[in-house]
mmJSON file of the N, C-alpha and C atoms, coordinates in Angstrom:
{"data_MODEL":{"atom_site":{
"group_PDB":["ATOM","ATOM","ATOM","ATOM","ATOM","ATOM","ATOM","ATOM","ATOM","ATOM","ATOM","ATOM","ATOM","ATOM","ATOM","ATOM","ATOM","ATOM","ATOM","ATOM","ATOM","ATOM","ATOM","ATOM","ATOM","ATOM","ATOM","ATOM","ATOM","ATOM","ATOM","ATOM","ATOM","ATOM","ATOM","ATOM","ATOM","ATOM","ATOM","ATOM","ATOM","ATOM","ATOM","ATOM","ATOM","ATOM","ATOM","ATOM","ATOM","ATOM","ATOM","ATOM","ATOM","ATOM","ATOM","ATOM","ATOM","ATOM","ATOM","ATOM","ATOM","ATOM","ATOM","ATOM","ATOM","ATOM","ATOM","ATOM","ATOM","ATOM","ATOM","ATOM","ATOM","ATOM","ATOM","ATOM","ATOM","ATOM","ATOM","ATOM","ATOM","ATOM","ATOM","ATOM","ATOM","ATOM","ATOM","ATOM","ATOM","ATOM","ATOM","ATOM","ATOM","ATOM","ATOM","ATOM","ATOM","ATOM","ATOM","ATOM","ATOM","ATOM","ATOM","ATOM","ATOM","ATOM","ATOM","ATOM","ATOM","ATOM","ATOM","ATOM","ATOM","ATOM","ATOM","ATOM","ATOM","ATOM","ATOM","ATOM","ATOM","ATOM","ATOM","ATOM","ATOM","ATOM","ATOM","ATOM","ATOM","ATOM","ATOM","ATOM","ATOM","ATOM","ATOM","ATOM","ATOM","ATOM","ATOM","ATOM","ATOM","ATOM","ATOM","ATOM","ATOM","ATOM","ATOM","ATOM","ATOM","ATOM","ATOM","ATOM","ATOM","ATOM","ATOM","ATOM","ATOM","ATOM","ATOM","ATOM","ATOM","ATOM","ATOM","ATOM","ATOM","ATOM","ATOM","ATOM","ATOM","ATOM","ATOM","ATOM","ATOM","ATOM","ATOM","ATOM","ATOM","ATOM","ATOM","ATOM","ATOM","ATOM","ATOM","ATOM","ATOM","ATOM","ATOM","ATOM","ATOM","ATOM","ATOM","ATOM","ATOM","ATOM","ATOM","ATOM","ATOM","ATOM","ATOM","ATOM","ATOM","ATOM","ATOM","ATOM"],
"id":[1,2,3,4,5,6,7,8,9,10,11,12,13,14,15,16,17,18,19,20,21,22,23,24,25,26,27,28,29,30,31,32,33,34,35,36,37,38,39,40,41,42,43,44,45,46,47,48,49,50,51,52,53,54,55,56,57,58,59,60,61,62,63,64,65,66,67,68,69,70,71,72,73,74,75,76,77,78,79,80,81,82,83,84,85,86,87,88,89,90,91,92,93,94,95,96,97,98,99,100,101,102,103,104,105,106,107,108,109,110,111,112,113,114,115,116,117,118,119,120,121,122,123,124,125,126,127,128,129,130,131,132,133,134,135,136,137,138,139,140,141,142,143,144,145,146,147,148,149,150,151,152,153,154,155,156,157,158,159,160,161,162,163,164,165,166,167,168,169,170,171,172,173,174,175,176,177,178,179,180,181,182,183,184,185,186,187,188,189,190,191,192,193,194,195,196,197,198,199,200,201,202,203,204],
"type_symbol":["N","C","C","N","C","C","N","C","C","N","C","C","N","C","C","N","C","C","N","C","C","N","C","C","N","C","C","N","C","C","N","C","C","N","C","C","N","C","C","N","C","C","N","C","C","N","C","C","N","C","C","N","C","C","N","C","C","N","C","C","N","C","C","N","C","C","N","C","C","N","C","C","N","C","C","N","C","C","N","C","C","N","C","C","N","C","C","N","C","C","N","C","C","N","C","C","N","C","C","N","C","C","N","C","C","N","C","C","N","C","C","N","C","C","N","C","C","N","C","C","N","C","C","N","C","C","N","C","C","N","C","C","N","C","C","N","C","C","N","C","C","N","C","C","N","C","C","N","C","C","N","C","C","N","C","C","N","C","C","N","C","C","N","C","C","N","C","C","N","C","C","N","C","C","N","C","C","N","C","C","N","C","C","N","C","C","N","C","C","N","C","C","N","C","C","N","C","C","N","C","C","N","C","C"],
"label_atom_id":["N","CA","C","N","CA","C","N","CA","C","N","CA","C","N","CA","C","N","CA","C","N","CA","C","N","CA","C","N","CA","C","N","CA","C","N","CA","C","N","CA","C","N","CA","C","N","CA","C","N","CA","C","N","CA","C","N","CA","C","N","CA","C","N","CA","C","N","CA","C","N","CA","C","N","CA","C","N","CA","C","N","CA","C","N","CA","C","N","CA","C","N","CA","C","N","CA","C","N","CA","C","N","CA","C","N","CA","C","N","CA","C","N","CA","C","N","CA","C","N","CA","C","N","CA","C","N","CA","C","N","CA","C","N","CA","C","N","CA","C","N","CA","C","N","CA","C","N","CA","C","N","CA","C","N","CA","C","N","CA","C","N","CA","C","N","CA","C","N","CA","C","N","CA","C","N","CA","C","N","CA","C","N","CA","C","N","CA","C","N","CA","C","N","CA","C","N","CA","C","N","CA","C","N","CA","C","N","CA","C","N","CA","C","N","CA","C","N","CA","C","N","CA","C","N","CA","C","N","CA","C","N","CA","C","N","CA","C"],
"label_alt_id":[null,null,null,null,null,null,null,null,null,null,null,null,null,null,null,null,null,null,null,null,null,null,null,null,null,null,null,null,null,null,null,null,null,null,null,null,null,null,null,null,null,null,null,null,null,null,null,null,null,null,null,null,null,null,null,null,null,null,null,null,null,null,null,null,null,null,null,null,null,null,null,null,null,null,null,null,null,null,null,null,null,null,null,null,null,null,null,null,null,null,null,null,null,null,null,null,null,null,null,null,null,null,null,null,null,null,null,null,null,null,null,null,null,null,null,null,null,null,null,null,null,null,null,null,null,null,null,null,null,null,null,null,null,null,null,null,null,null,null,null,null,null,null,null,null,null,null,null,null,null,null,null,null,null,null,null,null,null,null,null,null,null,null,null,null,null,null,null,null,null,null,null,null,null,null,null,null,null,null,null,null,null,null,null,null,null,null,null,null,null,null,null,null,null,null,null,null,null,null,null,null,null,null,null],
"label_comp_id":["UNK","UNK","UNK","UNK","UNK","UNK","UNK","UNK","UNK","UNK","UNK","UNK","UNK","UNK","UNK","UNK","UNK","UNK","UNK","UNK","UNK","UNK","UNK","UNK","UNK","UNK","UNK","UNK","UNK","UNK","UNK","UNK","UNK","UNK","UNK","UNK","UNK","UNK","UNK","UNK","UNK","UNK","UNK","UNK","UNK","UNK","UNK","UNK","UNK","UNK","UNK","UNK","UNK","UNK","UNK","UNK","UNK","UNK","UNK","UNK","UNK","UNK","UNK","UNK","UNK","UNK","UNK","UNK","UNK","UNK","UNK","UNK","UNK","UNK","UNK","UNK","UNK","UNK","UNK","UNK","UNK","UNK","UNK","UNK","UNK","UNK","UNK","UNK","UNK","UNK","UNK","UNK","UNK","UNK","UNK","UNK","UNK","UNK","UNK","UNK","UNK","UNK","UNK","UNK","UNK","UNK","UNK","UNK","UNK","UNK","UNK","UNK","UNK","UNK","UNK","UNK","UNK","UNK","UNK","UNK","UNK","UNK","UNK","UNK","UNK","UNK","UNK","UNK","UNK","UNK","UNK","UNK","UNK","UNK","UNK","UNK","UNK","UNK","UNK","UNK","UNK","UNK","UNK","UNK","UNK","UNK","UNK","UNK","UNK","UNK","UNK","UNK","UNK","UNK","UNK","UNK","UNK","UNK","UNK","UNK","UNK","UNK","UNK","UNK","UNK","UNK","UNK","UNK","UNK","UNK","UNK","UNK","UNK","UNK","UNK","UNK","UNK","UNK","UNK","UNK","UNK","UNK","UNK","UNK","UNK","UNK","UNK","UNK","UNK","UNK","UNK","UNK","UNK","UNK","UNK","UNK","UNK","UNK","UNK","UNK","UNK","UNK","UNK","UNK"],
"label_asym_id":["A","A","A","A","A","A","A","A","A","A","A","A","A","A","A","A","A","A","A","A","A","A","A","A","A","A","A","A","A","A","A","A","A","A","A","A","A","A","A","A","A","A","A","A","A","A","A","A","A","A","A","A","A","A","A","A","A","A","A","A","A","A","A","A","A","A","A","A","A","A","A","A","A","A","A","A","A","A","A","A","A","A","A","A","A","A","A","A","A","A","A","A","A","A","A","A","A","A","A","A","A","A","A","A","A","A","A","A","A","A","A","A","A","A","A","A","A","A","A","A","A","A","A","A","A","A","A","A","A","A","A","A","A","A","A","A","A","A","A","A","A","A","A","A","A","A","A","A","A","A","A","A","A","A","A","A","A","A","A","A","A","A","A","A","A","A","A","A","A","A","A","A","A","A","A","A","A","A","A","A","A","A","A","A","A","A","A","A","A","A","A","A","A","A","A","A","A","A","A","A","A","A","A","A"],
"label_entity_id":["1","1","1","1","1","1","1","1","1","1","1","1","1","1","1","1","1","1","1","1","1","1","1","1","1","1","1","1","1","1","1","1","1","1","1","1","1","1","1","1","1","1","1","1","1","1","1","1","1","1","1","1","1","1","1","1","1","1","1","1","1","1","1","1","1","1","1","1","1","1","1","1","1","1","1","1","1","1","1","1","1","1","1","1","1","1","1","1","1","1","1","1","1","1","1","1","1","1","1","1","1","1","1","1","1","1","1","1","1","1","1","1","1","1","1","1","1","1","1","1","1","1","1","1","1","1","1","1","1","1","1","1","1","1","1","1","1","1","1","1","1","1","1","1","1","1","1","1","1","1","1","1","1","1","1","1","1","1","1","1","1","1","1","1","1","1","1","1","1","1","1","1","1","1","1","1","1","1","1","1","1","1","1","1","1","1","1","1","1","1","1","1","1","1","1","1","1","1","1","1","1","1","1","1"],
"label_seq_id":[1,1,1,2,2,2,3,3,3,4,4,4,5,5,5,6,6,6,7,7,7,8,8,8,9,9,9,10,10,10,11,11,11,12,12,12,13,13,13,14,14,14,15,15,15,16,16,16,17,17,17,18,18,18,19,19,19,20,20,20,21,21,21,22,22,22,23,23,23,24,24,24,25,25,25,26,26,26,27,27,27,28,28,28,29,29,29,30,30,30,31,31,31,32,32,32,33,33,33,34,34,34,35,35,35,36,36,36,37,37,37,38,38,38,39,39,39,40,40,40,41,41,41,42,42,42,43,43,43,44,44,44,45,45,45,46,46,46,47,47,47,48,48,48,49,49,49,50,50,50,51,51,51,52,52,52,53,53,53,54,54,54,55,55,55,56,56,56,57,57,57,58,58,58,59,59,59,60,60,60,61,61,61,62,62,62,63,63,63,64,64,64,65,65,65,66,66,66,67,67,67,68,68,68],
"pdbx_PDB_ins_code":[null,null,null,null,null,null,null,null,null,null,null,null,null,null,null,null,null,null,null,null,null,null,null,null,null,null,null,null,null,null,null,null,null,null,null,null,null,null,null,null,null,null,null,null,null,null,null,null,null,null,null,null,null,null,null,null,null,null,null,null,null,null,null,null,null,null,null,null,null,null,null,null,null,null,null,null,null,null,null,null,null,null,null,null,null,null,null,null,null,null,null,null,null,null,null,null,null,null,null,null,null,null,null,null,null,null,null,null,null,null,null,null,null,null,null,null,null,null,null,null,null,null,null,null,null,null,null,null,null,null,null,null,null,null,null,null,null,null,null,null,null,null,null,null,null,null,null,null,null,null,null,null,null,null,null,null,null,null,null,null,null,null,null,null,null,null,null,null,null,null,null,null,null,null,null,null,null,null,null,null,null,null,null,null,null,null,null,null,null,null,null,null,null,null,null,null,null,null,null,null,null,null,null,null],
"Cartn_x":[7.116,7.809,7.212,6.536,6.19,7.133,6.97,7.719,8.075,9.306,9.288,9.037,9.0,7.871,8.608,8.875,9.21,8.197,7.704,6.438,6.988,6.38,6.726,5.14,4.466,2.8,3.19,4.368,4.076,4.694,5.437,5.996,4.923,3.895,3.16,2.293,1.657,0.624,0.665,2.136,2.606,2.372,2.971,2.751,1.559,0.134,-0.891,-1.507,-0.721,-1.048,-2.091,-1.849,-2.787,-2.348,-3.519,-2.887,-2.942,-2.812,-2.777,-4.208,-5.314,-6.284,-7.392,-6.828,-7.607,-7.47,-5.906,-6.211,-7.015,-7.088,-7.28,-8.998,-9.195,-10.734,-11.326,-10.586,-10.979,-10.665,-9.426,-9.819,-10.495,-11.053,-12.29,-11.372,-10.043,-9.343,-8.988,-8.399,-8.021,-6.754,-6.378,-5.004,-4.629,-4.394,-3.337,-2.636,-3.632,-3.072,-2.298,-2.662,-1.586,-0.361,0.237,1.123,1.861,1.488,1.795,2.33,1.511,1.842,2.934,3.008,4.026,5.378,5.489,6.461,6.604,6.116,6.22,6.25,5.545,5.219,3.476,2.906,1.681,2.184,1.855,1.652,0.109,-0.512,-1.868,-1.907,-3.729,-4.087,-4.249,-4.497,-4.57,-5.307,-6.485,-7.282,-7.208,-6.637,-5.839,-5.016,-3.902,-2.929,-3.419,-4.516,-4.922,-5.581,-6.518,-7.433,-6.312,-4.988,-4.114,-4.148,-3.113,-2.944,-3.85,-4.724,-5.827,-5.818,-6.083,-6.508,-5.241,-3.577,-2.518,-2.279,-2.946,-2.63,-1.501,-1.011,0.321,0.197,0.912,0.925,1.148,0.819,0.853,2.584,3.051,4.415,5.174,4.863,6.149,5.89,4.477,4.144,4.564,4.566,5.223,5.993,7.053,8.511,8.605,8.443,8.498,10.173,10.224,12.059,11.777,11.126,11.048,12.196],
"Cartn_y":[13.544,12.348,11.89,10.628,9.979,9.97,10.052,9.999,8.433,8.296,6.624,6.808,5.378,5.204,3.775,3.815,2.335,2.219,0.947,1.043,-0.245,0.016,-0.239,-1.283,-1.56,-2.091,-3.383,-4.223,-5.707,-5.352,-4.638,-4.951,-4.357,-3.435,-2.903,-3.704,-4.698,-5.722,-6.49,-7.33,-8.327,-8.068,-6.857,-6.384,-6.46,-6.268,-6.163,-7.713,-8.708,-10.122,-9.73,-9.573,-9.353,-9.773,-10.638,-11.203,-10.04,-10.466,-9.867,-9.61,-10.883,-10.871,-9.959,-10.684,-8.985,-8.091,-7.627,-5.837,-5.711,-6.333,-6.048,-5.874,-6.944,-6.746,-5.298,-4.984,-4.003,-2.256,-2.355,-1.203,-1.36,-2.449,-2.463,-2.787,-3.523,-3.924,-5.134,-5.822,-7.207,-7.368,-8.306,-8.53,-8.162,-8.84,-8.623,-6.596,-6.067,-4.478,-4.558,-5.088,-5.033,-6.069,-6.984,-7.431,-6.403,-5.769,-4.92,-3.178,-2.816,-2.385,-2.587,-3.419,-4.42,-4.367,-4.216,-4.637,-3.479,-2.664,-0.895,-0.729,-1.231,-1.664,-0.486,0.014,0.605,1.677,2.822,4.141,4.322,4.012,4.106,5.387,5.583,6.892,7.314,8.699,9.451,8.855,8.491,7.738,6.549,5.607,4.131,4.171,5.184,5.309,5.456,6.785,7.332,5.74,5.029,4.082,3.081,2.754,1.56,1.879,3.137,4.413,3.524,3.975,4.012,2.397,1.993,0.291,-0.271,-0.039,-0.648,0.495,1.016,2.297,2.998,3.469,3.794,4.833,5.749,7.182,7.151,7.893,7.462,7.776,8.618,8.712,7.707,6.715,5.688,4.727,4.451,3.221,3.389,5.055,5.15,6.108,6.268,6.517,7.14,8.725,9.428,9.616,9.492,9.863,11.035,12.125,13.076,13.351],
"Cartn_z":[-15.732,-15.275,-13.943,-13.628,-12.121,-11.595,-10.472,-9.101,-8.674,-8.649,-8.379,-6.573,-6.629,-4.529,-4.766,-2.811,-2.196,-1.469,-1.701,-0.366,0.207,1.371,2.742,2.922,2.257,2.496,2.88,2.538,3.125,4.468,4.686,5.961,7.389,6.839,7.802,7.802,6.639,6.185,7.149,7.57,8.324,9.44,9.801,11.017,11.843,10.957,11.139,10.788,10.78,10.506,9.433,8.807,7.458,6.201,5.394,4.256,2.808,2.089,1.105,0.591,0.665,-0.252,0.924,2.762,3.615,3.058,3.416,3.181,1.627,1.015,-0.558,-0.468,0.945,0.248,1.297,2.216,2.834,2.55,1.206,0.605,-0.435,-0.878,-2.071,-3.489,-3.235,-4.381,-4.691,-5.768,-5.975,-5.634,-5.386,-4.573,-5.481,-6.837,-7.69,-7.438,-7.157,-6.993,-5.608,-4.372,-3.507,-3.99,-4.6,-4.818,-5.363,-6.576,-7.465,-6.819,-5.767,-4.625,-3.746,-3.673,-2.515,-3.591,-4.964,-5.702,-5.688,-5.918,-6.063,-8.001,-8.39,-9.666,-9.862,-9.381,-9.24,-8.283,-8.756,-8.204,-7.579,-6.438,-5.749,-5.657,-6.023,-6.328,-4.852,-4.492,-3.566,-2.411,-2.885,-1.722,-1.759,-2.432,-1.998,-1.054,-1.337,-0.285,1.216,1.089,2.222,3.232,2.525,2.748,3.153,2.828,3.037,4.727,4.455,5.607,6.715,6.711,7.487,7.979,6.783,7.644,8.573,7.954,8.84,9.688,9.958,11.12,11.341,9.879,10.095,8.991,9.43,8.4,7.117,6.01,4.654,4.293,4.897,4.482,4.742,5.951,6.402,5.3,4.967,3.968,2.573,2.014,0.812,1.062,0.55,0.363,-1.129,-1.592,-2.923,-2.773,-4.233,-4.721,-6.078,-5.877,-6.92,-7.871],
"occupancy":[1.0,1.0,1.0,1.0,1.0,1.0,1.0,1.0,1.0,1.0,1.0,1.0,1.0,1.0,1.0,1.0,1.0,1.0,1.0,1.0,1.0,1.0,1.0,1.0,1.0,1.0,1.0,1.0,1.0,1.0,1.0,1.0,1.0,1.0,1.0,1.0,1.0,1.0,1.0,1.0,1.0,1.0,1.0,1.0,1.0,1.0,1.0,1.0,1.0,1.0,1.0,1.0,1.0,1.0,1.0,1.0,1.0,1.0,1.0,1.0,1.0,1.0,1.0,1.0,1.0,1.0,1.0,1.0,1.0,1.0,1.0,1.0,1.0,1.0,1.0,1.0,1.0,1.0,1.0,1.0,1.0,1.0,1.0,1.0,1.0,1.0,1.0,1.0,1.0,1.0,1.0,1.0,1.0,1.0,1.0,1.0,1.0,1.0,1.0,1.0,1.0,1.0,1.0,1.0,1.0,1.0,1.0,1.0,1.0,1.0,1.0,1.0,1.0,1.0,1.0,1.0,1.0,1.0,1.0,1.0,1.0,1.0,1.0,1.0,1.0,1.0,1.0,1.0,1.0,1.0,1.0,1.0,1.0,1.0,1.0,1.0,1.0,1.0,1.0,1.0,1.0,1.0,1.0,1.0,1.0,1.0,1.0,1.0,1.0,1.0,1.0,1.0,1.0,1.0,1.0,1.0,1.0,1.0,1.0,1.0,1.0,1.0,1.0,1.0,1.0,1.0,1.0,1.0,1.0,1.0,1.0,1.0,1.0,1.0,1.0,1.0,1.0,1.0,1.0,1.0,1.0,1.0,1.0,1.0,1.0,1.0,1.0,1.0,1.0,1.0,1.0,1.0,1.0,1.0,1.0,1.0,1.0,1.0,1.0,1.0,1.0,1.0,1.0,1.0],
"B_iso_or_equiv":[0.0,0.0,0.0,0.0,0.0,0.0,0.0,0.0,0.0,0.0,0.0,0.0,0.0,0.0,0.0,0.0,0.0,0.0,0.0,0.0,0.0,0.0,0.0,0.0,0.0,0.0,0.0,0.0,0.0,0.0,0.0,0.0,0.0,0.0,0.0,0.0,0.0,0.0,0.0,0.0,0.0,0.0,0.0,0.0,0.0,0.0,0.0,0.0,0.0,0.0,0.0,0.0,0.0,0.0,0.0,0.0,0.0,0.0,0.0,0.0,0.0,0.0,0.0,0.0,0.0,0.0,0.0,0.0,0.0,0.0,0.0,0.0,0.0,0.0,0.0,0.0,0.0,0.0,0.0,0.0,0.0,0.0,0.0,0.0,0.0,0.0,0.0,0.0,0.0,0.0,0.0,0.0,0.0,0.0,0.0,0.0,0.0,0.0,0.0,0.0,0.0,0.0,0.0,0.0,0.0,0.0,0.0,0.0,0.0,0.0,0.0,0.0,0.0,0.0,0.0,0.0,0.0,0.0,0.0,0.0,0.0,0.0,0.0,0.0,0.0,0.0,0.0,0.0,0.0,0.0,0.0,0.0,0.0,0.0,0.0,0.0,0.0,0.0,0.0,0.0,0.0,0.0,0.0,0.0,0.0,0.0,0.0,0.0,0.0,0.0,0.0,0.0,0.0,0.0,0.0,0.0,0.0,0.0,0.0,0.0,0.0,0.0,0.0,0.0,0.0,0.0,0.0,0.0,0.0,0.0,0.0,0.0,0.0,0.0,0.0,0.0,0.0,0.0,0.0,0.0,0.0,0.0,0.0,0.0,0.0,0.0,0.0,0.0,0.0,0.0,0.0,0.0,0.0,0.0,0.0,0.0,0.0,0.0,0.0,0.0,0.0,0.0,0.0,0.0],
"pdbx_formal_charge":[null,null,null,null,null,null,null,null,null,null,null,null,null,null,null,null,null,null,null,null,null,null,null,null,null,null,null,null,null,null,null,null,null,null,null,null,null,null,null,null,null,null,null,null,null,null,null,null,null,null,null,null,null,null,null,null,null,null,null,null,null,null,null,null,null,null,null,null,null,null,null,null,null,null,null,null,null,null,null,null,null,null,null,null,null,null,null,null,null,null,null,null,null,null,null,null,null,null,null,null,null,null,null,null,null,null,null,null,null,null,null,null,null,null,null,null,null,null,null,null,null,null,null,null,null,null,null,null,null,null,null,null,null,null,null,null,null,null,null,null,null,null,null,null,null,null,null,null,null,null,null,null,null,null,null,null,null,null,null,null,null,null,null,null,null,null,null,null,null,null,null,null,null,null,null,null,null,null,null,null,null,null,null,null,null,null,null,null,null,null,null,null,null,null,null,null,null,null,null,null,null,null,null,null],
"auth_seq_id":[1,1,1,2,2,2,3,3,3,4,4,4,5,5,5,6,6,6,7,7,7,8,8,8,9,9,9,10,10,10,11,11,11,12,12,12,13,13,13,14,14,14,15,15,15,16,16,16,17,17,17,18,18,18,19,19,19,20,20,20,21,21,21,22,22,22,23,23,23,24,24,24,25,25,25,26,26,26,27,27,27,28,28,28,29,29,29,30,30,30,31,31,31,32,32,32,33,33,33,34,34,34,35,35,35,36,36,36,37,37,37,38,38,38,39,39,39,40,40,40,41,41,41,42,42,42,43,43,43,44,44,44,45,45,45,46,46,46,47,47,47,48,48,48,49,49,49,50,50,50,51,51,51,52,52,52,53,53,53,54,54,54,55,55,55,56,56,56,57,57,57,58,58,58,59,59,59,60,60,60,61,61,61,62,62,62,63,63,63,64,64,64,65,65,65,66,66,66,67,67,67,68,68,68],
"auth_comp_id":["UNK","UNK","UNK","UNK","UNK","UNK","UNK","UNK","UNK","UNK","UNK","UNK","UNK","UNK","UNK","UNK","UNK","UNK","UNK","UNK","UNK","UNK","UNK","UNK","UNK","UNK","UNK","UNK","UNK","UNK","UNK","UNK","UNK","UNK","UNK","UNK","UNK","UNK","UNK","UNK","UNK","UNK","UNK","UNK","UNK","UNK","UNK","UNK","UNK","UNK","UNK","UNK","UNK","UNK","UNK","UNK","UNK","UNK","UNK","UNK","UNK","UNK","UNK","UNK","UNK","UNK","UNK","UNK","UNK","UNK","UNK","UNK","UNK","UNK","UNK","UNK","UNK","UNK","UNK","UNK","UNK","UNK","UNK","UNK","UNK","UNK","UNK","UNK","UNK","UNK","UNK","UNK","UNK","UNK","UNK","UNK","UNK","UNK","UNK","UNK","UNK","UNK","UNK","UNK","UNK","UNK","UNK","UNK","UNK","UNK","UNK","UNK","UNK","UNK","UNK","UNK","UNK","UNK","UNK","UNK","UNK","UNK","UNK","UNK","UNK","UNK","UNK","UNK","UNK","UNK","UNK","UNK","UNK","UNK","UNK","UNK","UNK","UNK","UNK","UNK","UNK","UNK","UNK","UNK","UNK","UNK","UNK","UNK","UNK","UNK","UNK","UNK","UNK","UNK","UNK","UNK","UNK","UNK","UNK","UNK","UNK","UNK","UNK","UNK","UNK","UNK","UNK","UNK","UNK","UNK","UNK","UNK","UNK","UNK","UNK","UNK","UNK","UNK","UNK","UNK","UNK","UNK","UNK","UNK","UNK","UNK","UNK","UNK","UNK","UNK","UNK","UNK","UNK","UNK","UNK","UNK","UNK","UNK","UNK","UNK","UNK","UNK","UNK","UNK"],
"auth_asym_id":["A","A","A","A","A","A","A","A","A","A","A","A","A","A","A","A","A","A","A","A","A","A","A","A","A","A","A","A","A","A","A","A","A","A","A","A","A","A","A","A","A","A","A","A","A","A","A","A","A","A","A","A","A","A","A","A","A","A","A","A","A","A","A","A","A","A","A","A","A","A","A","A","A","A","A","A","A","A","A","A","A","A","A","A","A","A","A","A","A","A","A","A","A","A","A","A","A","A","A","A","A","A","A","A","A","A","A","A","A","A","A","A","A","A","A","A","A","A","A","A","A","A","A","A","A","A","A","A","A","A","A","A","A","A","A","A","A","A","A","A","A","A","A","A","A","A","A","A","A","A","A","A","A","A","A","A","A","A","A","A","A","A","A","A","A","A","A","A","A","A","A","A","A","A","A","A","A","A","A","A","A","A","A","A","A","A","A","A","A","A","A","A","A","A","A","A","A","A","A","A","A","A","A","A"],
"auth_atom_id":["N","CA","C","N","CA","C","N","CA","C","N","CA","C","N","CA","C","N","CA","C","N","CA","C","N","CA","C","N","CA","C","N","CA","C","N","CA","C","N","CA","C","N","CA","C","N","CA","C","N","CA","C","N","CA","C","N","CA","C","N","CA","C","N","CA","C","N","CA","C","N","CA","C","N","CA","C","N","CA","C","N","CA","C","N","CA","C","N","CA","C","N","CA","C","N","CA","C","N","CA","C","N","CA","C","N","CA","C","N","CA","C","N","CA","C","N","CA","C","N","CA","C","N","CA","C","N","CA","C","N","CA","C","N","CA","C","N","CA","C","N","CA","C","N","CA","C","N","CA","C","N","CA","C","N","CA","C","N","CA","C","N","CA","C","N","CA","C","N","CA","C","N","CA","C","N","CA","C","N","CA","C","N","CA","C","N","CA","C","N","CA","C","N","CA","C","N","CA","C","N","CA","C","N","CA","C","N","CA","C","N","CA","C","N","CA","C","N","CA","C","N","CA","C","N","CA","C","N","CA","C","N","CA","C","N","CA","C"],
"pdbx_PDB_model_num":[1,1,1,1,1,1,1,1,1,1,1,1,1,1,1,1,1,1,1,1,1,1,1,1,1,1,1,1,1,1,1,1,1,1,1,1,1,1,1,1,1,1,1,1,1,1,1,1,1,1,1,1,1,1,1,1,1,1,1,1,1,1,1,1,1,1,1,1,1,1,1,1,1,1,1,1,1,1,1,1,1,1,1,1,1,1,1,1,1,1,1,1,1,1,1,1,1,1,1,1,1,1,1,1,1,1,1,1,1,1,1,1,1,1,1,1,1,1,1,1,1,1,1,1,1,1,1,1,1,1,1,1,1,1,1,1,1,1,1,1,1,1,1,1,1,1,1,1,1,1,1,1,1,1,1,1,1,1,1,1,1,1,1,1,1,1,1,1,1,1,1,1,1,1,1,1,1,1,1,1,1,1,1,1,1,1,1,1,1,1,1,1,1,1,1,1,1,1,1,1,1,1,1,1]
}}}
């Protein structure tokens, strides 16, 4: 069974005045996956997360939120 996740990516996105189709092109993805992200509709693989992490400078746990 997946783990359902709240993510937190638009609100750190904003934070970071960042649009959707930026961050998208700076982890090497199509927006449509950060919307989908942003909806919490897509589970991001290990190093998406890490790579989001990284670009809004904010720890991978505050941005996603696991409910095991």
């Amino acid at each position: 069974m997946e783990a359902k996740f709240i993510s937190n990516i638009k609100q750190y996105r904003q934070l970071a005045n960042m649009t959707q189709e930026e961050l998208a092109e700076k982890v090497f993805v199509r927006r449509e996956t950060i919307v989908r992200l942003e909806a919490s509709k897509y589970n991001p693989s290990l190093k998406l997360a890490i790579d989001i992490s990284r670009i809004l400078q904010t720890p991978i746990e505050d941005i996603f939120i696991f409910d095991s």
